[in-house]
C-alpha positions in Angstrom: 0.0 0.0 0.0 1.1 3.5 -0.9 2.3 5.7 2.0 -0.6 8.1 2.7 1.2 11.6 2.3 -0.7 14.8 3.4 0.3 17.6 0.9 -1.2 20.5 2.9 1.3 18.9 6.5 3.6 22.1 6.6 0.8 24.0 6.4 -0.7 22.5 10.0 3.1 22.2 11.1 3.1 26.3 10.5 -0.3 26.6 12.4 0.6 24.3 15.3 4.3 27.0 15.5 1.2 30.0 15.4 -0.7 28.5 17.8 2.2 27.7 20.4 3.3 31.1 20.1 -0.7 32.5 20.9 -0.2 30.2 23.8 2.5 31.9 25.1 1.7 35.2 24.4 -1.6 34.6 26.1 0.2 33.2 28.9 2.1 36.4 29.1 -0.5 38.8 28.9 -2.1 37.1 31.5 0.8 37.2 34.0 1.0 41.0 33.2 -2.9 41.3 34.0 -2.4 39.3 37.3 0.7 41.9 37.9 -1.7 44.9 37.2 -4.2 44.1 39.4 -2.0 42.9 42.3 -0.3 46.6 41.6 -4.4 47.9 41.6 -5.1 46.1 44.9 -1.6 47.3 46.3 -2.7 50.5 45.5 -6.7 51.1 46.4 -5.1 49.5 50.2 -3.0 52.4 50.4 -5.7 55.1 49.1 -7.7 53.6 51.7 -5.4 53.8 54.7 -4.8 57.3 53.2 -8.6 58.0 53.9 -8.2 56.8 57.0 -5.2 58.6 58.1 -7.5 61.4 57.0 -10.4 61.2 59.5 -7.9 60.5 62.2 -6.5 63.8 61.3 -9.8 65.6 61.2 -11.0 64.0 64.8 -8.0 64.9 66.5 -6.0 68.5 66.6 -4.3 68.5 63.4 -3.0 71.7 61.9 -4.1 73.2 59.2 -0.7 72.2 56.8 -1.4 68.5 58.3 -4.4 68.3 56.7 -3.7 70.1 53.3 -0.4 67.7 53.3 -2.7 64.4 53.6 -5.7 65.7 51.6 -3.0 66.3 48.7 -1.6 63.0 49.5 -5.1 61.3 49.2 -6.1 63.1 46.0 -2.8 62.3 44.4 -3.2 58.4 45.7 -6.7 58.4 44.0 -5.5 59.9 40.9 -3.0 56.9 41.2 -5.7 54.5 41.6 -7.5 55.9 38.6 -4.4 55.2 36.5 -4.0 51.9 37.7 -7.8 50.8 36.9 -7.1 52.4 33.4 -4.0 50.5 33.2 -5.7 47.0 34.7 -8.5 47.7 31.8 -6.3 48.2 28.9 -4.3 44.5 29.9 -7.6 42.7 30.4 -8.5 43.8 26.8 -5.0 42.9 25.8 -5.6 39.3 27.6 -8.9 38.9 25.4 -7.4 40.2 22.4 -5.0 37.2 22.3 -7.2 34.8 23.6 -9.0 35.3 20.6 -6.3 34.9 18.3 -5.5 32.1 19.8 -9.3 30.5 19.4 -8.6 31.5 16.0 -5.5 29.6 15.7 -6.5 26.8 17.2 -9.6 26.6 14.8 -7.8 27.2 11.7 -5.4 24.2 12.6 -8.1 21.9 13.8 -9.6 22.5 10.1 -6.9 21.1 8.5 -6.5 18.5 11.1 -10.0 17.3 10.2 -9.4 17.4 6.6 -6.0 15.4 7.3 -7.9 13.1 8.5 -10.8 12.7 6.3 -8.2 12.1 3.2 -6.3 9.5 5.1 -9.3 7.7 5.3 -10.1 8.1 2.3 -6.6 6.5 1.3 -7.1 4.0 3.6 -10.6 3.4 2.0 -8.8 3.1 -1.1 -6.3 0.9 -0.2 -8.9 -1.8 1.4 -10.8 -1.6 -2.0 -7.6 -2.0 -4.1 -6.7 -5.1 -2.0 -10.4 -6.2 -2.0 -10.3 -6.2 -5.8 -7.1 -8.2 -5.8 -8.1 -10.8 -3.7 -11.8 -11.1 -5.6 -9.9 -11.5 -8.7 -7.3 -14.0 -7.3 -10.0 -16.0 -5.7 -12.4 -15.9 -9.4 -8.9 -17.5 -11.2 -8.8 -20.2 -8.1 -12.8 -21.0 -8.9 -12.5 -20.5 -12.6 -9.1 -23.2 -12.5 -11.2 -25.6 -9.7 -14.1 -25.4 -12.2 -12.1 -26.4 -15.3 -10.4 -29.3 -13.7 -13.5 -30.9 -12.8 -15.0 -30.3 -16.2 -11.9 -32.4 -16.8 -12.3 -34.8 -14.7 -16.2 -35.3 -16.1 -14.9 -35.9 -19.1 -12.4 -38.3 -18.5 -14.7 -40.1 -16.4 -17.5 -39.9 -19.2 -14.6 -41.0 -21.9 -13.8 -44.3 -19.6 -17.5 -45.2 -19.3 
């Protein structure tokens, strides 16, 4: 039987290479997004002790530089927070940017895949036909041969009679 041989296997070899690579670059943007928001988290903790430092301030007998000092502190840790949300936003779009290319990736090589496999059964299909053929018309030849030695053997037995 011929070898089956898939013209279109560097083609899937160079999707399989695409489709690693949208793994990792997926896997990437993810462990940037997981960075952002630990950075976001870090940061919304410290706006909040901020606030809190704040109130102290304002129920106790804080001067009025005191509490300019910390209000400016707190507006600039909020504008910091703001930043960071942006920031966390932009990656998580990043994150689902390449998760769909690597969907797409992934789809265009399971295409091939399944038409890979539909022609190697097709040659495969082929191949048991061929070899059915082949044994049909060896096993006609054995009938056709078993047939004409007993028409012989009729007729010598007729002849002797």
């Amino acid at each position: 039987m011929k070898k089956f041989n898939f013209r279109l296997q560097r083609v899937i070899d160079v999707r399989e290479i695409r489709e690693k690579d949208c793994q990792r670059e997926l896997a990437s943007s993810m462990g940037e997004l997981k960075l952002q928001r630990e950075m976001l988290e870090a940061q919304q903790a410290e706006s909040k002790q901020g606030e809190e430092s704040l109130r102290r301030a304002l129920t106790s007998r804080t001067n009025a530089a005191g509490l300019n000092a910390l209000n400016g502190w707190r507006q600039w840790k909020e504008e910091e927070v703001v930043m960071q949300q942006q920031s966390t936003e932009k990656q998580a779009e990043v994150v689902e940017g390449k998760r769909k290319a690597l969907l797409q990736a992934s789809k265009e090589r399971k295409i091939l895949e399944k038409l890979k496999e539909k022609r190697m059964a097709e040659h495969q299909n082929e191949a048991l036909r061929k070899e059915q053929n082949f044994l049909d018309d060896i096993g006609g030849q054995h009938h056709r041969v078993d047939r004409g030695m007993d028409a012989e053997a009729l007729e010598i037995v007729d002849h002797n009679h």
